[in-house]
C-alpha positions in Angstrom: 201.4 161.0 -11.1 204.4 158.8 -10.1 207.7 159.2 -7.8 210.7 159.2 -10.3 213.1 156.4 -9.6 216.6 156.8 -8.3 218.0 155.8 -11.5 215.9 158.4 -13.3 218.1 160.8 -16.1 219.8 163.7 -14.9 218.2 166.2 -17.2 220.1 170.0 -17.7 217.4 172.5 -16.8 217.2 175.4 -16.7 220.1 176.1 -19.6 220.8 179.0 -17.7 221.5 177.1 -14.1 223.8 174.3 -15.8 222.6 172.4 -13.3 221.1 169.0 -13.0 217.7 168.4 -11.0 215.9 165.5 -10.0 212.3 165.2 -11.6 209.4 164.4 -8.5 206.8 164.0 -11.8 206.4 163.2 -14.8 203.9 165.4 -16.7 205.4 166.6 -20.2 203.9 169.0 -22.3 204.1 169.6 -26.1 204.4 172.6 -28.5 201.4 173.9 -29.9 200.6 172.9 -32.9 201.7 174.7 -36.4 199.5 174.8 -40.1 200.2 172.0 -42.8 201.1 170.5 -44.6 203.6 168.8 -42.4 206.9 168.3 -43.1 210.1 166.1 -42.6 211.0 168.6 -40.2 208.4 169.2 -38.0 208.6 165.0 -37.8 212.2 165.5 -36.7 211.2 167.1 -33.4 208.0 165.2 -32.8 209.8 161.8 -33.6 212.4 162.6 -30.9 210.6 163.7 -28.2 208.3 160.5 -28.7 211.8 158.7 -28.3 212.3 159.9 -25.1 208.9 159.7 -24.2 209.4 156.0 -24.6 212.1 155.8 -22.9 211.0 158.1 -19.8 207.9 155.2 -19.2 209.9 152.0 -20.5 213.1 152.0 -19.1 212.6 154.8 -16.1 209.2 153.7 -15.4 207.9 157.0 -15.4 204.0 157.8 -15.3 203.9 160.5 -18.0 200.5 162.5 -18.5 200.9 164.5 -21.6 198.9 167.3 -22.9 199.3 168.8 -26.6 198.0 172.5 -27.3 196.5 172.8 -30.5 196.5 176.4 -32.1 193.4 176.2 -34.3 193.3 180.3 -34.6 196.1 182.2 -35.7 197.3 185.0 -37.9 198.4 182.2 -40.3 195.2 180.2 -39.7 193.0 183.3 -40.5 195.2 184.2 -43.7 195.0 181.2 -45.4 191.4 180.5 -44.5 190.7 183.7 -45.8 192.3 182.8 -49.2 190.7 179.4 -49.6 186.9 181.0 -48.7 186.4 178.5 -45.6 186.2 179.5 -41.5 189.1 179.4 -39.8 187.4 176.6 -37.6 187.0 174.5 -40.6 190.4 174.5 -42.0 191.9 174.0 -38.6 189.6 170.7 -38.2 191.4 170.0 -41.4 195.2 170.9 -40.0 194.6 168.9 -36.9 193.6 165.5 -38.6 196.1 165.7 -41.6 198.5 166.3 -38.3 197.0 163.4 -36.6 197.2 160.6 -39.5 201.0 161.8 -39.8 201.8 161.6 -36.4 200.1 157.9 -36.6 202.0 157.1 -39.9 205.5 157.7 -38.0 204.1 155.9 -34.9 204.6 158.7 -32.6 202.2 158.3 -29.5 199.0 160.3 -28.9 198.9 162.4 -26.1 196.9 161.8 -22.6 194.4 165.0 -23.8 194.6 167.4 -26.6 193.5 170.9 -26.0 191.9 173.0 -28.5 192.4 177.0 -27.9 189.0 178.0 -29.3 187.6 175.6 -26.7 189.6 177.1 -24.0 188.7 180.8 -24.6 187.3 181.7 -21.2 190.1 180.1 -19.0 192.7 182.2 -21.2 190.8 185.4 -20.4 190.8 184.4 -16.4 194.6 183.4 -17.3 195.4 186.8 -18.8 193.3 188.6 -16.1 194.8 187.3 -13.0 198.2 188.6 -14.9 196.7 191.9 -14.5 195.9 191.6 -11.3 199.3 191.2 -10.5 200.9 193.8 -11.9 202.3 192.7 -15.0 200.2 193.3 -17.9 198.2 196.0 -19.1 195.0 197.3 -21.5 195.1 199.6 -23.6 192.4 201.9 -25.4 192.4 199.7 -28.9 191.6 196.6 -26.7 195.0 194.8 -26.5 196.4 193.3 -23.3 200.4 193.1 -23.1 202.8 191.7 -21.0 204.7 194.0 -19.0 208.1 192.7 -19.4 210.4 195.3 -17.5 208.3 194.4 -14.7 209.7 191.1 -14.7 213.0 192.7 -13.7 216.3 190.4 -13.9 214.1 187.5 -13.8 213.3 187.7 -17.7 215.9 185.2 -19.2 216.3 181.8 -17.8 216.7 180.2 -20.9 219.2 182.4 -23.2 222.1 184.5 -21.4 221.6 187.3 -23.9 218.1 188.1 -24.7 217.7 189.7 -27.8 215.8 192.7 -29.0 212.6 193.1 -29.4 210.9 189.9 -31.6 207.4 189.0 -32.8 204.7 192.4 -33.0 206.4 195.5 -34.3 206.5 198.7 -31.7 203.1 199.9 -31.4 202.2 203.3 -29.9 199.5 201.8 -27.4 202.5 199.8 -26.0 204.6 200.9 -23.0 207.9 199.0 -23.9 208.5 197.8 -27.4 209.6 194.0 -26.1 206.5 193.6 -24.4 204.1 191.1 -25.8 200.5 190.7 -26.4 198.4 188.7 -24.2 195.3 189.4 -26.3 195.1 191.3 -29.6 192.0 193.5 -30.5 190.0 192.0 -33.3 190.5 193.5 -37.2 187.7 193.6 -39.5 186.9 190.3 -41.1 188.6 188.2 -38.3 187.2 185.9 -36.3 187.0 186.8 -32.5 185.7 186.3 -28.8 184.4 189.0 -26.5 186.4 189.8 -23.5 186.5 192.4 -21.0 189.1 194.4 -23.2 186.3 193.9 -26.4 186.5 191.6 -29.1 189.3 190.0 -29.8 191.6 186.9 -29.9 194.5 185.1 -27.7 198.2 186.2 -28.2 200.0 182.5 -28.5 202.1 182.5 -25.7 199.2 183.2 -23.2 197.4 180.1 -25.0 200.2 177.4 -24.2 200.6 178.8 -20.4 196.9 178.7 -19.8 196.4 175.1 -21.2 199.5 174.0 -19.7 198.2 175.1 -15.8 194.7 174.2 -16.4 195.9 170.3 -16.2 199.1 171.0 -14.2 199.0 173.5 -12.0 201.6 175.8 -11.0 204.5 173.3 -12.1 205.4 172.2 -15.1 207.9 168.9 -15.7 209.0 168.9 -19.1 208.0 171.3 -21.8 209.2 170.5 -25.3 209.8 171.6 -28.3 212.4 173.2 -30.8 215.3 175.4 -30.3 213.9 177.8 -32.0 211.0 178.2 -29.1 213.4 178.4 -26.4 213.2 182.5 -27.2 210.7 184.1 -27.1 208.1 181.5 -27.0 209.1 179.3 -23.8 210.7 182.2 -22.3 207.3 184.4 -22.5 205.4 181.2 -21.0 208.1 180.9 -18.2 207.4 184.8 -17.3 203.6 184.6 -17.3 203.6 181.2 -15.5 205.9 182.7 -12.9 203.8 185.9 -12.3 200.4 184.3 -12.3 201.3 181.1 -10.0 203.8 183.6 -8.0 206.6 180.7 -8.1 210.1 180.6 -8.6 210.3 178.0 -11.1 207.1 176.8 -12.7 209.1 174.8 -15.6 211.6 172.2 -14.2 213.1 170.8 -17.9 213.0 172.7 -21.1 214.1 170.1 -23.7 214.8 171.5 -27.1 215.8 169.7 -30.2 218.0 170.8 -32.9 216.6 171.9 -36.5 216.8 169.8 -39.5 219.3 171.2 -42.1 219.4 170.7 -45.6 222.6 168.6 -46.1 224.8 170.9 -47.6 223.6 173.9 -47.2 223.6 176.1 -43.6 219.6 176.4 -43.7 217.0 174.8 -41.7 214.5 172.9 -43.7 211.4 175.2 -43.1 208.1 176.1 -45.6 209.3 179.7 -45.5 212.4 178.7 -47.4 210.5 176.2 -49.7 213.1 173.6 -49.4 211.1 171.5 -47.3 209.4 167.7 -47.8 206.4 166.6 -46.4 205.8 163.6 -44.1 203.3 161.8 -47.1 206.4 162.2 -49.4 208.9 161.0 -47.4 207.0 157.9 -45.7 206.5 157.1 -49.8 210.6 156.6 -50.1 211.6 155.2 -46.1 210.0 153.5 -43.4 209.0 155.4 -40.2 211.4 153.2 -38.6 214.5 153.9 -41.2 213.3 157.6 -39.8 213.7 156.9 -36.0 216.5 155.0 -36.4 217.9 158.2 -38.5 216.9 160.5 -35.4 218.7 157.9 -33.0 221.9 158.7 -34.4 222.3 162.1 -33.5 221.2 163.9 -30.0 218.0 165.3 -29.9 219.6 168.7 -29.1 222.2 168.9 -32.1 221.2 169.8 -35.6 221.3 167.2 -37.6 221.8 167.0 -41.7 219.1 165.4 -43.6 219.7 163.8 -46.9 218.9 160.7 -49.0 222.6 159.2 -48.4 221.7 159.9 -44.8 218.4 157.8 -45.3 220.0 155.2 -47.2 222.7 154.6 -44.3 219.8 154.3 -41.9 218.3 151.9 -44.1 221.3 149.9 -44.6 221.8 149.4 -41.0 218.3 148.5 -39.8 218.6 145.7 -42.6 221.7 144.7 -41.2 220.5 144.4 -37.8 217.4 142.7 -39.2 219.8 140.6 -41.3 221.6 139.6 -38.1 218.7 138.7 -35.9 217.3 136.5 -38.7 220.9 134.5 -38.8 220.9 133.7 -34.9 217.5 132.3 -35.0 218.8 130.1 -38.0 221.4 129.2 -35.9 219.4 128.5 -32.9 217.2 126.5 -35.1 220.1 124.8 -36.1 219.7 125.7 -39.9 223.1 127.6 -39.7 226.4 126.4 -39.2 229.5 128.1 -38.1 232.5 127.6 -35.7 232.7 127.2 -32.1 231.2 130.3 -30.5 233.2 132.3 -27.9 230.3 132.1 -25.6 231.4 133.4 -22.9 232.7 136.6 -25.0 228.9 136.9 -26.0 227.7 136.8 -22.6 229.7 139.5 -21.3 229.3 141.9 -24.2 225.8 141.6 -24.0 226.3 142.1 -20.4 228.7 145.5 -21.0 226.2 146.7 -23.4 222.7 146.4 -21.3 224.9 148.5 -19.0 226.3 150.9 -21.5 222.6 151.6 -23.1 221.6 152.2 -19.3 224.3 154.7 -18.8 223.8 156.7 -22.1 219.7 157.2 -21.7 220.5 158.3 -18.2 223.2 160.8 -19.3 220.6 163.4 -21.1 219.4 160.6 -23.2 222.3 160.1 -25.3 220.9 157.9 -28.4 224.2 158.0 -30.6 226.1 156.1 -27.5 223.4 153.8 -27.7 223.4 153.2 -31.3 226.8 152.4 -31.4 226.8 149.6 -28.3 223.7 147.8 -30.2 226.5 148.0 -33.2 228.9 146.8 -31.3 227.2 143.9 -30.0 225.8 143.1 -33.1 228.8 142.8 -34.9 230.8 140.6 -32.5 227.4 138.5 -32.4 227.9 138.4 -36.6 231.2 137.5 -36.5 230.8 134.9 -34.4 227.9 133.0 -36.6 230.3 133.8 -39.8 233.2 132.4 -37.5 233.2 128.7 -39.5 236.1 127.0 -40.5 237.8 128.0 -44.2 236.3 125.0 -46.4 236.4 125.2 -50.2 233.3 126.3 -52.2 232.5 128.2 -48.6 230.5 131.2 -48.4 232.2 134.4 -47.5 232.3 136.3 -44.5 228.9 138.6 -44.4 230.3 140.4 -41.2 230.4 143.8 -43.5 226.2 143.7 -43.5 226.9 146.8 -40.7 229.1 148.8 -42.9 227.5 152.0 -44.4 225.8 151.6 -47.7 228.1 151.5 -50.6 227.6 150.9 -54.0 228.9 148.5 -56.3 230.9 149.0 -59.3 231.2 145.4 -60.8 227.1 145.1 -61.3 226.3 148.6 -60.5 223.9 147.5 -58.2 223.3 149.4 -54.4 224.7 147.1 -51.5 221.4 147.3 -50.2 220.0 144.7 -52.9 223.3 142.6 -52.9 222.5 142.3 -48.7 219.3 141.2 -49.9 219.7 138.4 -51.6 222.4 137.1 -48.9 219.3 136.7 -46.7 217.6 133.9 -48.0 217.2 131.4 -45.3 219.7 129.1 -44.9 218.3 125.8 -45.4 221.3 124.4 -47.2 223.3 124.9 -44.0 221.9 122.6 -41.4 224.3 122.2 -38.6 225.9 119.5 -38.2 224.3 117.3 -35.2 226.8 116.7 -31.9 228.7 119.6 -33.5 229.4 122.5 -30.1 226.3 124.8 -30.0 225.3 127.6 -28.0 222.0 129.0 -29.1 220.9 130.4 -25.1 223.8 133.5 -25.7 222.4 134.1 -29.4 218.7 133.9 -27.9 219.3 136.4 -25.1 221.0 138.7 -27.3 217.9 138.5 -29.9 215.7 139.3 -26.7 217.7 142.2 -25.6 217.5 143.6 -29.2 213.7 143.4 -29.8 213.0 144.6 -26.8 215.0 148.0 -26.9 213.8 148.7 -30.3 210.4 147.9 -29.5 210.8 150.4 -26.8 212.1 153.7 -28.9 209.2 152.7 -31.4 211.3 150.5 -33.5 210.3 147.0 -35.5 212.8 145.2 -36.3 210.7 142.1 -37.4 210.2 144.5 -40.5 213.6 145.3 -41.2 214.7 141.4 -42.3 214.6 140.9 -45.5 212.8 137.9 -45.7 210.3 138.8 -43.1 207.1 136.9 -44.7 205.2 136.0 -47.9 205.5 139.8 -49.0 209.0 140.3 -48.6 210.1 136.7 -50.1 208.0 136.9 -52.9 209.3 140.1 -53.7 212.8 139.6 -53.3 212.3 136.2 -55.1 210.8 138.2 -58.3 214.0 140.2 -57.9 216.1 137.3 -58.4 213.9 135.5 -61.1 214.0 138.5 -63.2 217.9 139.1 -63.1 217.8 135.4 -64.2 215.6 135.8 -67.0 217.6 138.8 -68.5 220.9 136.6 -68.5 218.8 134.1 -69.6 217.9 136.2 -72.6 221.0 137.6 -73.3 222.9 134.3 -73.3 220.4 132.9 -75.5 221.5 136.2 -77.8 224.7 135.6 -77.6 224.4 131.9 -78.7 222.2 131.8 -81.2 224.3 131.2 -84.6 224.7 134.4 -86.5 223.5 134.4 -90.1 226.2 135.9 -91.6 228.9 133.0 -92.8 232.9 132.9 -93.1 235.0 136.4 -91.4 231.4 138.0 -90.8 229.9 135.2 -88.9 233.1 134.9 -86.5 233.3 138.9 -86.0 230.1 138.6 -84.8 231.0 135.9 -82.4 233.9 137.6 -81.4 231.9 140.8 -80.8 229.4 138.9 -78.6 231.9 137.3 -76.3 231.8 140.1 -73.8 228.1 139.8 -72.8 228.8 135.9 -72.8 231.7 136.4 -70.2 229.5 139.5 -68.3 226.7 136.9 -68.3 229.4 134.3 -66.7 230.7 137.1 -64.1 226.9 137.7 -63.2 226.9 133.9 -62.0 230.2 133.9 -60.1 228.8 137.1 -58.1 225.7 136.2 -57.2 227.6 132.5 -56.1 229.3 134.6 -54.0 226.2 135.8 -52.4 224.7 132.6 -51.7 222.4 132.3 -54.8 223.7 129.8 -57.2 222.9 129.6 -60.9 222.3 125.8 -62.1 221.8 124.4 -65.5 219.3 121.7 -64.7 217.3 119.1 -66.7 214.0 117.4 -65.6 213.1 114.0 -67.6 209.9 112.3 -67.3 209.0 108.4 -67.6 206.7 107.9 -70.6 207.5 111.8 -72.2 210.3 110.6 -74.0 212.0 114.3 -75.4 210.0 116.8 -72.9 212.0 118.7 -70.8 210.8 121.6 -67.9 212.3 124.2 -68.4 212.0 126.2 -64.9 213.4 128.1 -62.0 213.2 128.0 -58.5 214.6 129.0 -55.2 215.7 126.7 -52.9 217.1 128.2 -49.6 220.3 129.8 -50.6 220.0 128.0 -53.8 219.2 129.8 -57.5 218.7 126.4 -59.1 218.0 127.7 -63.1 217.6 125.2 -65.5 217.3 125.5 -69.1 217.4 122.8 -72.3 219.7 120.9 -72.9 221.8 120.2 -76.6 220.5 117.3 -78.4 223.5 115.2 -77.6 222.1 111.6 -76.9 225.9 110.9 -75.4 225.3 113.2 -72.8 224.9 111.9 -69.4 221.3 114.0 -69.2 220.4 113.2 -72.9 216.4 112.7 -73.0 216.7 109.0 -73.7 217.1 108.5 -70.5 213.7 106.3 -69.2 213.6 106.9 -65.5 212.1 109.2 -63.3 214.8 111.2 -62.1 215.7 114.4 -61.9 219.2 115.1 -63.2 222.0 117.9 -62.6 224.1 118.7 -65.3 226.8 120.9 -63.9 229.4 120.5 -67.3 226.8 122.5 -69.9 
């Protein structure tokens, strides 16, 4: 357990104070955990509280022991064990590692300690029985135990203004006060249950989450998490039976709650009850788990946020433009990419401005979307400056749009994404010029100050460049090769002499000339990407006629070469006796 620094986040708690508070410890607790399969939405909340998590012990340097309730007996639990012939215990075991490997798969953190309810069944009761004690709970003759919530007074609601009617068990005739809640529910035939002074029976769930949570912490709580749709009556029942046993005033000092997932288009959450959901497997088949944080950073963790595949795709489209960016200042530090003189200075204080710009926004209730766009910002005035070289002709265009949302374009009908792609082929060709102004410390520090954030919400940005290693080149070099082969083809289509003679033979001609000039336009747009088409021809001492006929990849270079006509007054004909390897730029 560790002091909080000065500079730690002022964090709004309770809602109903609007108030901020300064946090003495760090010892966060999660929401318990629900059935499976786990979906995209459940990640949302999980993914964001791991963000600030991170950010809490990287850049606050906070001490955080966390502890995770698992609920592996419920009404839910029991239900669908029942339907699938198992024990509850067994299909919980289940629950809990499919949650586990998903967790893993979108690199959220373990906790310090999970804690299982059926292994915590005799604390509960104490829990439950020092409520009684006190005065604010009650058996009845069927065995349950309830909350006494008009004995809580004014006190009930410090997280909504208006607490609303009665929620969760219907009004039962062995209760005193329809609102109140159970603490322990009597056991039903076929159900699985523990003995306790009030008979056999089972946990309510909000007595299960405030019994864990003060078995490890005591009578205060830091941070509880979870989503907004716990806030009432889930956190609000743990608050009141916290309060009464531990006789404190505040047990909880933040309750951070994040926004649901909606359904873009539509004003629904995505849940399983409404069957519109998609599971973590499924997604992580499509995105990345980093496209996925970095979708979660652009929103608060408190606002609802809209998911869709556009969304995803944006996400996507910026992380590769980051990665695209990173990759282009180590060229240039390398001094394998050349561009104008670089407004150094500039660089230095923007990078300055935006370390303390990220600062600001994670202490101001951790406020990712400010964040998001200073790393923007920096990035593209650190782009523009390595695309900042002098107007020359057959120069490559500007690539400072890499940061602009994913678009799609019309001329090839290909996504942006792919056309980004192939602009990242290292840059080889582009050596810089030696004695030529250079200022590769800015570029370095700014490539620092980059990994380093990302690395700290759970981000790698080593994985978002798109030629990041064998993998990644040899797939994006397949990509190219094969839109190479298919011109190749149909050019070769296009050429060949029809058989048809006279006004047939030249309607056909005439009819193939737009392939021949979309073939041509496919070459002038991917020149304008940095991959060049080139006919080629290889000739050989002592294999008088042979020719290679091959393509490779060289740097920026699409070098494609292809037979030449049997012309022997051509400059490349194959009578040529040397070993050489000529370029034929006129066939």
């Amino acid at each position: 357990m560790g002091a909080f620094p000065a500079s730690a986040p002022p964090l709004p708690f309770p809602t109903a104070h609007r108030k901020a508070l300064v946090l003495r410890k760090l010892q966060p607790a999660a929401s318990p955990l629900a059935v499976g399969p786990y979906s995209v939405s459940s990640a949302n909340s999980y993914v964001r509280f791991d963000i600030i998590r991170r950010i809490l012990t990287k850049v606050f340097g906070c001490n955080i022991v966390m502890v995770m309730g698992i609920t592996d007996v419920d009404d839910k639990i029991i239900k669908r064990a029942n339907e699938m012939n198992i024990s509850p215990a067994s299909l919980a075991s289940l629950y809990e590692e499919d949650f586990k490997q998903d967790m893993a798969a979108l690199k959220v953190l373990p906790p310090t300690v999970y804690l299982r309810v059926t292994e915590n069944i005799p604390q509960i009761i104490s829990f439950i029985e020092g409520i009684i004690a006190r005065g604010h709970a009650y058996s009845t003759a069927k065995g349950n135990v309830y909350f006494d919530l008009k004995s809580r007074g004014d006190k009930y609601g410090k997280l909504v203004s208006v607490v609303p009617g009665p929620v969760g068990e219907a009004a039962d005739s062995d209760k005193r006060h329809a609102s109140d809640f159970a603490l322990w529910k009597a056991a039903k035939p076929q159900e699985v249950f523990w003995a306790s002074p009030w008979g056999p029976g089972r946990p309510g769930w909000h007595i299960e989450c405030s019994a864990i949570a003060s078995m490890v912490f005591g009578s205060q709580l830091d941070i509880h998490s979870g989503g907004i749709d716990l806030a009432f009556p889930h956190h609000e029942n743990e608050i009141a039976q916290c309060e009464v046993f531990h006789q404190c005033e505040q047990w909880g000092n933040y309750f951070l709650h994040s926004g649901h997932l909606h359904v873009k288009g539509k004003e629904e959450k995505m849940s399983k009850s409404l069957k519109n959901y998609i599971t973590i497997k499924d997604f992580l088949k499509t995105f990345s788990p980093d496209v996925f944080r970095f979708f979660c950073l652009r929103s608060s963790y408190r606002s609802a946020i809209d998911y869709s595949d556009s969304a995803m795709l944006q996400a996507q489209q910026l992380l590769l433009g980051l990665g695209s960016f990173l990759e282009d200042a180590r060229a240039y530090m390398k001094g394998q990419l050349a561009c104008g003189s670089v407004r150094e200075a500039m660089l230095w204080e923007r990078l300055s401005s935006t370390k303390r710009a990220v600062k600001a926004a994670l202490a101001d209730d951790f406020d990712t979307p400010r964040v998001v766009d200073a790393i923007l910002g920096l990035a593209h005035h650190g782009n523009g400056q390595l695309r900042a070289s002098p107007k020359k002709p057959g120069e490559r265009p500007d690539r400072s749009d890499l940061l602009k949302p994913l678009s799609f374009d019309i001329e090839f009908g290909l996504p942006t994404a792919i056309k980004t792609a192939f602009k990242e082929l290292p840059r080889h060709d582009l050596l810089q010029e030696p004695g030529g102004p250079r200022s590769p410390a800015v570029f370095g520090a700014i490539i620092s100050y980059f990994e380093q954030f990302f690395e700290t919400v759970g981000i790698s940005l080593a994985n978002q460049q798109c030629v990041s290693g064998d993998g990644s080149e040899a797939t994006l070099h397949g990509v190219v090769d094969e839109l190479v082969r298919f011109r190749q083809k149909v050019r070769q289509f296009v050429l060949a002499m029809p058989e048809a003679t006279g006004d047939a033979r030249r309607q056909q001609l005439l009819e193939r000339q737009p392939l021949l000039e979309a073939c041509d336009t496919l070459r002038r747009g991917l020149t304008a990407h940095g991959i060049n088409i080139k006919k080629q021809y290889n000739i050989h001492v002592g294999t008088a006629g042979s020719k290679d006929k091959k393509t490779k990849i060289s740097g920026l270079r699409m070098e494609h070469s292809h037979e030449p006509a049997h012309d022997k007054t051509h400059p490349c004909s194959s009578q040529s006796r040397l070993y050489v390897k000529a370029s034929c730029r006129g066939c």
